[in-house]
C-alpha positions in Angstrom: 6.5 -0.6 88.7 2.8 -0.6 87.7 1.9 0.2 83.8 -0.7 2.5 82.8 -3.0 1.3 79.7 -3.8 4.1 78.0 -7.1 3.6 75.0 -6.3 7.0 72.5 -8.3 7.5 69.3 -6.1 10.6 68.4 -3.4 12.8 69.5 -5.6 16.1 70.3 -2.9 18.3 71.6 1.4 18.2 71.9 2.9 21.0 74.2 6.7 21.2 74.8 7.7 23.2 77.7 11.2 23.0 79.1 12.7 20.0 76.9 10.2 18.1 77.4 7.1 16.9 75.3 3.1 16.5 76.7 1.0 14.8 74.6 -2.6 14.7 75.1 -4.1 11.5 73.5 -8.4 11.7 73.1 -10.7 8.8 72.6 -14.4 8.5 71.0 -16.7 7.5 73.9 -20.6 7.1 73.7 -22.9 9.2 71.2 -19.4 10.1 69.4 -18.4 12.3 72.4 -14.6 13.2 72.5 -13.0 13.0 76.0 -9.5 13.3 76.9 -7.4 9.6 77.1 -4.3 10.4 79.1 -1.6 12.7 79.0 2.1 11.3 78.3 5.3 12.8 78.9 8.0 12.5 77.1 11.9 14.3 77.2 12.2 16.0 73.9 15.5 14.0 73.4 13.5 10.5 72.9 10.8 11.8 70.7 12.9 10.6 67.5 13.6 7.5 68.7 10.1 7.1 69.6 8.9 8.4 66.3 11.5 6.3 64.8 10.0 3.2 66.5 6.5 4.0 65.3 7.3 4.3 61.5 8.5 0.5 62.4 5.7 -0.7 63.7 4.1 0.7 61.0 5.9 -0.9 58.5 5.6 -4.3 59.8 1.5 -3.4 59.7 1.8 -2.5 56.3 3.9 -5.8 55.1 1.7 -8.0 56.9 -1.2 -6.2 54.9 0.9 -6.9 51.4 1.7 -10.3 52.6 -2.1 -11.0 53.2 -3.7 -9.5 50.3 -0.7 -11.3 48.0 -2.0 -14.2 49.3 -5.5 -13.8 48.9 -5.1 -13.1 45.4 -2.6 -16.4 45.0 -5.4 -18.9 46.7 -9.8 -19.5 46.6 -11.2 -17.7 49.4 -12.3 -20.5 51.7 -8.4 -21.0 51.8 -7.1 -17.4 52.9 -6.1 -17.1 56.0 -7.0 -13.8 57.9 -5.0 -11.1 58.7 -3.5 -11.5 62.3 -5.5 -9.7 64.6 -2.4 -9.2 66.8 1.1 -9.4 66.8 4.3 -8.2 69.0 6.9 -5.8 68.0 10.1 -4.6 69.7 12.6 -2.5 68.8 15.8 -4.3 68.6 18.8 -2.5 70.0 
């Protein structure tokens, strides 16, 4: 099955119709235009696990942020390492 990248600056629109969510993600393009990213559909029933996973990865963005900035104030600046500019997450079942 192929994978669709979809780029969204902001989530400009959610319908739900039927049981089943559409969200309509928008991203910032040239001269601060606004244009429509994608559209993703999801069953109503998975939106709170999805949601769920979210406030995760969010967490473990905001503890590698703490981490970081604890360790800046701990060591001299030429030694602080950066804050990842990447790193995985998955939900574990």
């Amino acid at each position: 099955m192929s994978q669709t990248t979809i780029f969204a600056d902001a989530l400009s629109e959610g319908i739900i119709v039927n049981g089943v969510a559409r969200l309509t993600f928008s991203r910032i393009v040239a001269e601060g235009k606004v244009e429509t990213g994608g559209l993703v559909v999801i069953p109503l029933s998975q939106i709170p696990q999805m949601i769920n996973s979210l406030n995760l990865l969010m967490k473990q963005v905001e503890d590698r942020f703490k981490e970081s900035m604890a360790k800046q104030e701990q060591n001299s600046p030429q030694s602080v390492e950066a804050i990842p500019s990447s790193f995985s997450f998955a939900q574990k079942s």
